[in-house]
N, C-alpha and C positions, 0 to 999 in steps of 0.2 A: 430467616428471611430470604425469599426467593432472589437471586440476583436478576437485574435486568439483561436485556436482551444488548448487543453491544452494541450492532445496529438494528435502527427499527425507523424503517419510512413508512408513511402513512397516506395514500394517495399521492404520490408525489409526480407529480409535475414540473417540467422545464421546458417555456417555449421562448424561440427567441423571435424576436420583429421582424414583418418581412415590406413589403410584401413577395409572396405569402409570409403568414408566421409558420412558423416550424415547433413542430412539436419533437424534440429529444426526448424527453421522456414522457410518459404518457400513462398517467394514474398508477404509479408506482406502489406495491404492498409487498417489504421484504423484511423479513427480520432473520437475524444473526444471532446465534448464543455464543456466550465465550467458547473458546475452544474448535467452534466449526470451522472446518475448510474447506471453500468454497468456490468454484469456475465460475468464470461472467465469459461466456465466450457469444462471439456475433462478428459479423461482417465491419468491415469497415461503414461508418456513417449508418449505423446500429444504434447507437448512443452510448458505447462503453465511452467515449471519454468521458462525455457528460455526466453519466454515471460513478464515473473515480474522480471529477473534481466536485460532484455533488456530495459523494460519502466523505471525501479528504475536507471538506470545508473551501475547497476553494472557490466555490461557488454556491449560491444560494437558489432552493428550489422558486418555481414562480408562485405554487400553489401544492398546499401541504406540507407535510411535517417532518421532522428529521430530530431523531433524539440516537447521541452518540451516548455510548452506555450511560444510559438513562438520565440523559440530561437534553433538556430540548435547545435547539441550536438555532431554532428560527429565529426568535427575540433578541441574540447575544449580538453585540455589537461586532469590528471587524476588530478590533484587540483582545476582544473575550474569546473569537473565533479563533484568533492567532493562538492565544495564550492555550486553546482545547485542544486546536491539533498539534501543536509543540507537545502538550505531554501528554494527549491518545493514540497518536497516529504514525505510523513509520510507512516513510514513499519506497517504492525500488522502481526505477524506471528502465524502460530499454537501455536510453541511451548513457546510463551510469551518474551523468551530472558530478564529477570530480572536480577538486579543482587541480591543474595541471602540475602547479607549480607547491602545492603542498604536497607531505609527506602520505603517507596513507594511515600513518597516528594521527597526523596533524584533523586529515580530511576526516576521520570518528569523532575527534574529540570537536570541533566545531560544530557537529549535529546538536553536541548539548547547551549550545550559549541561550537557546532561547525554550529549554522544556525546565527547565527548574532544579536542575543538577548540580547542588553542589560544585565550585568552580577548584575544589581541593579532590573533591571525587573522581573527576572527569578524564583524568589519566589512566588511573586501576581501571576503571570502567570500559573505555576505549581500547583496551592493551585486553580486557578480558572477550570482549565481544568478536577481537580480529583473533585470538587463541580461538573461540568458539565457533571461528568458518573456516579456522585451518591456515589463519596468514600470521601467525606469531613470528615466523621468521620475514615477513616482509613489514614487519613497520615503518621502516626509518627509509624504504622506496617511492617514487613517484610514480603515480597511476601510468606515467607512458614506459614506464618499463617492466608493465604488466602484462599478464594474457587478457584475453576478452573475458576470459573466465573469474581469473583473479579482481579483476577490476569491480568486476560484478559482486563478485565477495565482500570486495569492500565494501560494494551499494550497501548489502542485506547487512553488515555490520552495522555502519549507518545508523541504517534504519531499526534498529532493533537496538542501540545502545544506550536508548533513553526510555525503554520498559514500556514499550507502549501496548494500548491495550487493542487495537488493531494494527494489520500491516497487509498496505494497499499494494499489490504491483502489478505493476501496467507494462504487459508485453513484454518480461522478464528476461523471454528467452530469445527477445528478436533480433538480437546480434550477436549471437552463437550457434556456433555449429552443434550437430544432434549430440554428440560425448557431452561435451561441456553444460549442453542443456540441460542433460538426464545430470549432471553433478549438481546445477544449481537446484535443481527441484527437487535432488533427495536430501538438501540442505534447507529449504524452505519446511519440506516435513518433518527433519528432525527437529525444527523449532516447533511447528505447530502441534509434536507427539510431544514435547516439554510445556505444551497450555497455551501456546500464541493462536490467537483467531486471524487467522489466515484468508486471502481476497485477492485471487490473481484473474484480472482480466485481459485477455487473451484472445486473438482468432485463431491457433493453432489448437486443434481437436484432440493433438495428443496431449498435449501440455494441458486441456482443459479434464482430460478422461481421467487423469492423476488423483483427482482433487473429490473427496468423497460425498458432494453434495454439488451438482451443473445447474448453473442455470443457460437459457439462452436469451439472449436479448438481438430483436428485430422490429426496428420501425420505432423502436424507445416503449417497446411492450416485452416484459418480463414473463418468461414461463422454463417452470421446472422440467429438467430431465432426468426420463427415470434410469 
């Protein structure tokens, strides 16, 4: 049996009231198979954001359809939505989102209270995913006595310690410098060469040229680069 596509929008629309209303996205048709890795790059007021809280679930299109691997998300209520992106979806954001005062153990294993993890697993698991971005020796530190870099590691940990079947990041590399950038993206592709379907949206053209299938997005209209 053929599997589904992981994402798959179908005319998708998102306008918000105005006056004017505003259209962010604009008859959306994208689909995703497991495994691709993928650019969303566009200008600021583009509609990437709308577009990563429309695929994360944080938001709901106005018109059309949204099936995250292969389940449609229109109909689900906001607890069923909760419950699908706790265990499909893993965030990495610019700005890290740590908490300050937790460990960077403490800060992985917290990602798992709400995807469905076993609460005896949650440690092995947490302790395996900061070995796998290269911070085995920093667990028991607090995000401020990190680098921008490291911190960042901790994000893609995170986000990746509850198996998810996509992983969204939004402007990845907007608060690092060009080394640290080129480290975090050759760590996004070692996980996507190990099977993770991979979605980084970005206005930086290098960080988008990485990624082996671009799209561009302007005015909330979607078109492939070749």
């Amino acid at each position: 049996m053929t599997e589904p596509p992981i994402v798959q929008l179908t005319n998708v629309t998102r306008s918000f009231p105005g006056p004017p209303e505003v259209q962010a996205l604009k008859a959306v048709n994208l689909r995703i198979d497991k495994g691709e890795y993928v650019s969303i790059v566009g200008p600021s007021g583009s509609g990437k954001s709308t577009m990563l809280n429309v695929l994360g679930l944080l938001d709901r299109p106005s018109v059309g359809e949204y099936y995250l691997d292969g389940e449609l998300t229109g109909l689900a209520s906001e607890d069923e939505r909760a419950a699908l992106r706790g265990g499909k979806v893993g965030f990495v954001f610019q700005a890290f989102h740590l908490l300050p005062h937790r460990s960077v153990l403490e800060n992985v294993m917290l990602a798992m209270l709400y995807s469905g993890v076993p609460r005896t697993q949650r440690e092995k698991r947490a302790r395996t995913a900061l070995e796998r971005v290269g911070l085995g020796a920093r667990m028991t530190f607090t995000p401020s006595t990190l680098s921008g870099g490291e911190r960042q590691r901790v994000a893609v940990a995170r986000a990746v310690v509850s198996e998810p079947r996509l992983l969204l990041a939004d402007e990845p590399t907007g608060n690092l410098d060009a080394t640290t950038s080129g480290e975090v993206m050759d760590l996004f592709e070692e996980l996507n060469a190990d099977g993770l379907t991979l979605m980084i949206i970005t206005h930086d053209s290098a960080v988008s040229s990485r990624a082996h299938r671009r799209i561009r997005i302007a005015d909330g209209t979607l078109t492939e680069v070749a």
